[in-house]
Wavefront OBJ file of the C-alpha trace (Angstrom):
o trace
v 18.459 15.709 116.283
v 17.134 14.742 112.506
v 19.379 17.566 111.272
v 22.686 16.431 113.106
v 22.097 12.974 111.873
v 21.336 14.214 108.133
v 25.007 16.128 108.343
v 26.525 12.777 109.828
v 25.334 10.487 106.739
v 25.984 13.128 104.331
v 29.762 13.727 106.120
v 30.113 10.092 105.583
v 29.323 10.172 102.192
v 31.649 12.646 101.445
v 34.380 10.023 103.358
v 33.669 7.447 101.089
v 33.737 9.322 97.963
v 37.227 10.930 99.204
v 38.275 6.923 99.830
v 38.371 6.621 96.309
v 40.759 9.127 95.601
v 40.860 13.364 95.302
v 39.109 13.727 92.116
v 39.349 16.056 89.331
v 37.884 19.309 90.681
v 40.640 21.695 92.391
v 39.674 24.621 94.395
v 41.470 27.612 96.615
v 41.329 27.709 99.728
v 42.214 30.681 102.288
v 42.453 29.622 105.739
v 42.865 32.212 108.771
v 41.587 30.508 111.654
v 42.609 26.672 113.162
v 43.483 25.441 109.915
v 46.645 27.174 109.295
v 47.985 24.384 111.781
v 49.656 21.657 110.081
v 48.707 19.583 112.893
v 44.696 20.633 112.575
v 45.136 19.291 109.056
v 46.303 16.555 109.973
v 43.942 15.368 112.411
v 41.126 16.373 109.345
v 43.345 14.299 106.796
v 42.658 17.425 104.792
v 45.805 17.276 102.142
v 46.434 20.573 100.485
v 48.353 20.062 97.133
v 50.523 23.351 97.578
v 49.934 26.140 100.194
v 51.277 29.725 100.113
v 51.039 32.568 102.421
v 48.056 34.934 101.233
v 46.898 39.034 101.831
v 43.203 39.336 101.767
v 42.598 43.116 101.238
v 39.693 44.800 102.872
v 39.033 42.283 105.386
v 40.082 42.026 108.674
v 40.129 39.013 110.988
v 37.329 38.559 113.752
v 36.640 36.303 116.852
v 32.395 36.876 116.549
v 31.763 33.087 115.693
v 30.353 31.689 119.221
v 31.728 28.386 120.236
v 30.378 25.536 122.280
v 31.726 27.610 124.691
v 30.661 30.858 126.630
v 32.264 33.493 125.397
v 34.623 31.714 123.685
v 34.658 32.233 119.775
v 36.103 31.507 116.810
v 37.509 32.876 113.849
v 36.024 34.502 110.773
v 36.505 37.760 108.548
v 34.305 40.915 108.149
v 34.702 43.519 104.829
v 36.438 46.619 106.290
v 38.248 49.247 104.031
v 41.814 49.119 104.893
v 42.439 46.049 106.643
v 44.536 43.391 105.609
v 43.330 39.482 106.360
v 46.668 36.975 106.817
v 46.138 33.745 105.803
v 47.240 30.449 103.780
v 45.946 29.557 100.349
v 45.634 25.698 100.375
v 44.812 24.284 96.641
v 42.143 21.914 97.912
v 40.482 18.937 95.725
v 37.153 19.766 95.771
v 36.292 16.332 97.832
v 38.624 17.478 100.273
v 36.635 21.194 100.290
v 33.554 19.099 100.897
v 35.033 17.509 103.741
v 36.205 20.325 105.106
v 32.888 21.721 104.701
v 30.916 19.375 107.102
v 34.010 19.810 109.720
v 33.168 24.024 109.690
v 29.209 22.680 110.023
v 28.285 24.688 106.437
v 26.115 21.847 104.886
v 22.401 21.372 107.013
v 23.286 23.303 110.006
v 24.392 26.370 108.458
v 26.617 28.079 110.947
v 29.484 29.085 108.669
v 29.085 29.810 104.424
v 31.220 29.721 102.112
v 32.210 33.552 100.879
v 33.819 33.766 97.432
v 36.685 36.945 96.457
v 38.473 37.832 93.044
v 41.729 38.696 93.568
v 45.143 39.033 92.005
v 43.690 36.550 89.626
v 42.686 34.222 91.987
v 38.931 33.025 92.983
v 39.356 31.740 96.867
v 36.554 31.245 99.347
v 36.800 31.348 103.125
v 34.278 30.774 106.055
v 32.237 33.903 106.916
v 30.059 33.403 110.316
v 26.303 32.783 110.090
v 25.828 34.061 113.495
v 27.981 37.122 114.498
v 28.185 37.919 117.904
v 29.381 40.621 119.588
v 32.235 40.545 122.895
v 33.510 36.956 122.096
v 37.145 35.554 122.618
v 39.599 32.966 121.249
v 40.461 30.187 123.724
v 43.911 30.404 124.336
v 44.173 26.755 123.228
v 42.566 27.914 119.817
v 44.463 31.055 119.330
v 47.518 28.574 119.630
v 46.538 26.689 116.744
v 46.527 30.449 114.682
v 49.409 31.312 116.263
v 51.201 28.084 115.368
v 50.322 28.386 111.843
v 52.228 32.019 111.178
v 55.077 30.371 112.578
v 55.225 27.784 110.564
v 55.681 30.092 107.425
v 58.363 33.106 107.509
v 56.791 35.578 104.882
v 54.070 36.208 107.162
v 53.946 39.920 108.621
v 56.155 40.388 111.642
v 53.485 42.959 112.951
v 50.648 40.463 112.305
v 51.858 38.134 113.621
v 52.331 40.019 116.963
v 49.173 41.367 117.229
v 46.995 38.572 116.599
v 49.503 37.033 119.285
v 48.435 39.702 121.652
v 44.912 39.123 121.419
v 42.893 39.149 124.683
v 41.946 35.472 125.460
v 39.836 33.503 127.206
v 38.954 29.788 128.857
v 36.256 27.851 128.409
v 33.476 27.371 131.428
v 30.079 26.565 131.035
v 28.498 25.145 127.434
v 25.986 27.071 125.605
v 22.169 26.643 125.858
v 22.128 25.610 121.909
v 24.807 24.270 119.532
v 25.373 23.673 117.004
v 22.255 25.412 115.600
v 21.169 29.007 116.638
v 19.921 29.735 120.069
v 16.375 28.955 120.637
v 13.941 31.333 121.699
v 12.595 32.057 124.980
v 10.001 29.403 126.101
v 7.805 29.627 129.239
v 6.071 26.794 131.229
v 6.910 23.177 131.037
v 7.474 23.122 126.817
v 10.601 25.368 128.265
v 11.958 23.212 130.624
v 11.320 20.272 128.166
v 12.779 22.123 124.885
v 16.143 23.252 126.417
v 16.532 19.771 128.297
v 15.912 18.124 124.995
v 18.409 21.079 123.778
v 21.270 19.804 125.849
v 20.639 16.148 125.338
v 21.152 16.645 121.339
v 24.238 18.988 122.018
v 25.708 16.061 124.288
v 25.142 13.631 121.672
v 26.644 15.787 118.829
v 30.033 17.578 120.260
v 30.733 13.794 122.032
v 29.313 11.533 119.104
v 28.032 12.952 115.979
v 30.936 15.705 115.684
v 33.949 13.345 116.683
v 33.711 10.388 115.750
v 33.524 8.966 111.937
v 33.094 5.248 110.306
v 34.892 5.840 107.519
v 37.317 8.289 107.774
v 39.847 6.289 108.815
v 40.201 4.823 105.526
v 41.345 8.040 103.819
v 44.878 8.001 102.344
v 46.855 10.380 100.055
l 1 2 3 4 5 6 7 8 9 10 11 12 13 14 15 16 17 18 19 20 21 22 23 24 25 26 27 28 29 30 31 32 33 34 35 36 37 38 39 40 41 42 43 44 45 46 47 48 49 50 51 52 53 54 55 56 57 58 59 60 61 62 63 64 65 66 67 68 69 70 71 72 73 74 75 76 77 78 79 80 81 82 83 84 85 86 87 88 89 90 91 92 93 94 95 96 97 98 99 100 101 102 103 104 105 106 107 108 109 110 111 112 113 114 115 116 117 118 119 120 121 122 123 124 125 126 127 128 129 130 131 132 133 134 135 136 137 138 139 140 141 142 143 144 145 146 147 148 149 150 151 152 153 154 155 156 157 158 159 160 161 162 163 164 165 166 167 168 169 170 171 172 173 174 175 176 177 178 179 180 181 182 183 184 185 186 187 188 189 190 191 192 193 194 195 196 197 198 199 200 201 202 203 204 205 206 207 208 209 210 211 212 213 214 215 216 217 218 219 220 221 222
């Protein structure tokens, strides 16, 4: 529970300092997941100064990020020879990256990094899983959000396009034991019952509280 509090203040903090304008820092972006939607964005008041469609060689896009869901995940990218990684490359103020980074849970509880490529001349960083997990699916209300993002820009690939269209979905049932941090282990006895009770209250409080709801962001303009 200390943890998810710590990320709340310091998510806050990051509100404020965004309140008071964008700052000088500018960073790249490249997006592959939820926030190619416009309408994700949005919601984040995450305000790209110029976005353009982006080919991330030798990666290729995964679904191994578990969710609050069970077997539901979300997007990152692994290194693999030969594959190509769609994506958009949002020029981000650097208090805008920080944002962003609390919303992808980076800072304190560490479930996504930041991963850093050279190339064409460019230095970008994207969100690489902290805890890959094998036979997970999109949502199909999350793959929508992907899906909704290609459309909205005509150079991407035709065949990409399809096939990350195609991909085998599915819906959310039952929440996980643990999130947002990694599953506990095993316990026996009573501390068991008491840990993953305790477990599930600080997930309730965080995905219905902590996670959605901010004092101060609000306040954020252009």
């Amino acid at each position: 529970m200390i943890r998810c509090i710590i990320w709340r203040l310091m998510f806050e903090v990051c509100n404020i300092a965004r309140i008071f304008g964008h700052g000088s820092e500018r960073v790249h972006y490249l997006a592959f997941g939820a926030n190619l939607s416009d309408s994700v964005l949005k919601e984040r008041r995450i305000i790209p100064f110029a976005v353009k469609h982006f080919t991330l060689r030798d990666y290729g896009l995964r679904f191994d990020h578990p969710s609050r869901w069970v077997g539901c995940g979300y997007a990152s990218a692994e290194r693999s020879a030969g594959e190509s990684l769609h994506g958009f490359l949002y020029t981000l103020s650097g208090r805008d990256a920080a944002r962003m980074d609390f919303y992808e849970c980076v800072p304190v509880l560490n479930r996504y990094r930041r991963t850093f490529v050279e190339q064409d001349g460019v230095t970008l960083y994207f969100y690489q899983t902290n805890l890959s997990t094998p036979n997970l699916r999109p949502s199909a209300e999350y793959l929508g959000y992907i899906v909704e993002g290609l459309k909205s820009h005509s150079n991407v690939s035709v065949d990409y396009h399809k096939e990350v269209e195609a991909t085998a979905t599915t819906e959310p049932d039952s929440l996980v034991t643990s999130y947002p941090w990694r599953k506990p282990g095993k316990r026996v006895g009573w501390f068991g019952i008491t840990n993953g009770s305790y477990q599930k209250f600080v997930q309730m409080i965080f995905l219905m509280f902590l996670y959605k709801y901010s004092l101060t962001d609000h306040f954020i303009r252009r």
